[in-house]
Every structure is written in C-alpha cells, then in structure tokens.
N, C-alpha and C positions, 0 to 999 in steps of 0.2 A: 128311862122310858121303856116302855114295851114295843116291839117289831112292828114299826110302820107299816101299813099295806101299800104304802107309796114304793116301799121295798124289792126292787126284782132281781129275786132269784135266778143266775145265767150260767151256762157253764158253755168252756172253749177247750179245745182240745191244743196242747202246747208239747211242742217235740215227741209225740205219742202219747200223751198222758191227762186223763178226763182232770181239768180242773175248776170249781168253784168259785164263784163270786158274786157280792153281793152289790148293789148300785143303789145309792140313795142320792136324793135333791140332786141340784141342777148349778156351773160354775164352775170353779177352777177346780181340775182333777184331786184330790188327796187319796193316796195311796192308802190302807191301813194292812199292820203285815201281825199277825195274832202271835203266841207264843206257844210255847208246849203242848200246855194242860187245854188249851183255848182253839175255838173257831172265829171263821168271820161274824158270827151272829152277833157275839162278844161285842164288840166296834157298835154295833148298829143300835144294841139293846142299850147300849152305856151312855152314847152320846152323839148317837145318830141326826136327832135334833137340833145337834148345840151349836152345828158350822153353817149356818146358813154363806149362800154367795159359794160354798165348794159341792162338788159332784163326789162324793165320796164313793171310792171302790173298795169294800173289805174285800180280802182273799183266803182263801182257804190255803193254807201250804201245806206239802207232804211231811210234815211230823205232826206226831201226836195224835192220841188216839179219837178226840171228838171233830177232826180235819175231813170231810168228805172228799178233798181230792184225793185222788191217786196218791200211795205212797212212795217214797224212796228213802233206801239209804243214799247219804252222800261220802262219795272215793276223797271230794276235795274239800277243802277247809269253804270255797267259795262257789259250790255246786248249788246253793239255797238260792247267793244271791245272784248267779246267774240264771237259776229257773227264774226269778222273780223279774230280772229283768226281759227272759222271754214274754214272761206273761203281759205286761206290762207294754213290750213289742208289741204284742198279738191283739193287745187289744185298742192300740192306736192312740195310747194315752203321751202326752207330751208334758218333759218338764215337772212329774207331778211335786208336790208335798208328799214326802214318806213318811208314816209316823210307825214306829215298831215296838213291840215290849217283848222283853226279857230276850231269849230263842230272834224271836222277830226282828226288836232290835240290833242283835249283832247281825242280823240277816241286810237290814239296811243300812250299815254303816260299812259292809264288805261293799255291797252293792255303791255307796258313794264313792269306796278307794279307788272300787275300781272304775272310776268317772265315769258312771252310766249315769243319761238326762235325769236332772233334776233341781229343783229350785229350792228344796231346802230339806233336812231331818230332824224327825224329832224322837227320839229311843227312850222308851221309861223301862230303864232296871235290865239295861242288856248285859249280856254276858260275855265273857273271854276278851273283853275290849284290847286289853293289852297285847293281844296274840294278831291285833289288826293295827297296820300301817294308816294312821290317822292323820298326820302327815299329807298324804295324796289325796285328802277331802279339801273339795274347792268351792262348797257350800256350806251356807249358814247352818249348824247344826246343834240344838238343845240335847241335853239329857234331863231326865228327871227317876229321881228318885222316893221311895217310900221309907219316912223316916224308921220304920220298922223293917223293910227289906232284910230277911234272912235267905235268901236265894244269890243275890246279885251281890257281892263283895262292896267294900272300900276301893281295894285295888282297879275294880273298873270305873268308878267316878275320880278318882285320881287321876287315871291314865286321861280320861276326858278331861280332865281341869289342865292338867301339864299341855295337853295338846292347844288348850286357847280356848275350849267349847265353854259355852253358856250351860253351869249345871246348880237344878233347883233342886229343893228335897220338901215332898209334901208330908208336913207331922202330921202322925196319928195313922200314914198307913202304909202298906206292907210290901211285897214286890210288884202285885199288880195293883199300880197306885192309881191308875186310870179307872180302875171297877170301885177302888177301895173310895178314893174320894172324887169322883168325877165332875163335880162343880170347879174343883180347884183345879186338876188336870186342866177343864175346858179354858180356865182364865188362865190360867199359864202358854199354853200352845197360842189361844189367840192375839195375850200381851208381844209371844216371840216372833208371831207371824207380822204384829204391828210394827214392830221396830225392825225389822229388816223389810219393811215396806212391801211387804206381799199384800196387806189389805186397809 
C-alpha cells in the first residue's frame, strides 16, 4: 500500500534525543522496530492496512542511514533495546506487540530478556540471536524467516528453535521477508496473534 494520510507523523524527545514515529489506525498498541538499511515508513507502506483492531506505532531507531531519529552508537550489547523501551515509556504505550526485522529484531528480543512490558514478539530474520539469553523471554515469541535470507544465518533460527519459539520460513523471499512477501508475513503474524489469543 502507499502512506495513508490517516498516517501522523510525531516526534518525542527521549533521554535527550529527537526521535520519530509514525501512528496508524486505532486498538491494541503494536510496536514495529525497522532494521538497518530501513525506516519507520517501511512498516506503514508494507502493511500498514493489514492489522486492522491494532494502533500501530512504527519507530525510527538510531541506526541506519534512512532513520530520522537521532543517532547513536551503542557502549552496550542492550543499549537499542533499552532506548526502545524508553521510548515506548515516553509514549505511555502498554503491554504492546513488538514486531522487529533483522537489526530490529534482535533489538526486541534483548528488550523481551530483559522482561520489559509486553504481550508478545514477532522478529523476521534477526540477527546475533545466540549471543542473547532467550531463556528469560516470558512471552509468546515467533520468528520468521526468508527462504532466501542471506543476511540472517541458520545459526539464529536454531538458536530460536532450541529455545521452544514458533519459527516459520516464508519460500521465495529474502531477509526482509515482510517487504518481500508481505501478504504472507500478514497471515503468518495474524495466524500467531490468533492462537495465543491476542485477537
């Protein structure tokens, strides 16, 4: 889909630092956390439409170079996912649905170890998984993968499988399996949101 005008553009200031984000429709919070090479716009233009019943908040995060927030380097391996969860403080969201890719992904699954609020994850093609204690996640968490993913290893859908998580692989696409095939990303996330009873 192309950027809804229902779309608004907002930006909050969090521990010092201008950061971006984007708010679509109306219902239960869902988080989205973009990857590298990506912005929040990414989220909205992809499948902004497809969650009806959720209040979707893309973010901008400090990596990467098409990211409008504020940049940083990070000292700590869990410096992301505690900006993410200031932000997420800051803006009074409860409990959300996190959904992250690749960068992103490992960004929300730090943020689950380290039990900040939330009701579920969902990571497509995150990275370093094995270098994160998976273990101290107390929510329902998917992975998904691009049967073509040259970015994201074997080694980090393993480490997810070992751990007990739900992990899908969408054929025919790549690491960003969400842009690549986003009909089937949307039935994936919503089949996972149905069986653990979120909707």
């Amino acid at each position: 889909m192309s950027e809804s005008p229902a779309t608004q553009e907002n930006w909050i200031g969090v521990n010092g630092r201008s950061v971006r984000y984007l708010v679509y429709g109306d219902g239960k919070p869902m988080v989205m956390v973009h990857g590298y090479n990506f912005n929040a716009n990414d989220w909205i233009n992809c499948c902004g439409n497809d969650f009806p019943g959720f209040k979707i908040y893309a973010l901008d995060m400090p990596y990467g170079p098409r990211s409008r927030s504020d940049h940083f380097m990070p000292k700590d391996d869990n410096d992301y996912a505690n900006h993410l969860h200031a932000i997420i403080k800051a803006l009074g969201i409860e409990n959300p649905i996190l959904i992250g890719a690749s960068l992103g992904g490992e960004t929300v699954l730090r943020y689950l170890a380290l039990n900040y609020p939330a009701t579920a994850g969902i990571v497509i093609g995150p990275v370093r998984v094995p270098s994160i204690d998976l273990s101290r996640i107390r929510v329902p968490v998917m992975g998904i993968w691009g049967s073509n993913d040259k970015v994201s290893g074997r080694e980090n859908m393993e480490a997810m499988r070992r751990a007990g998580f739900r992990v899908e692989v969408i054929n025919g696409a790549g690491h960003p399996a969400y842009l690549d095939k986003p009909r089937e990303f949307v039935r994936l996330v919503l089949d996972f949101l149905r069986s653990i009873n979120v909707i």
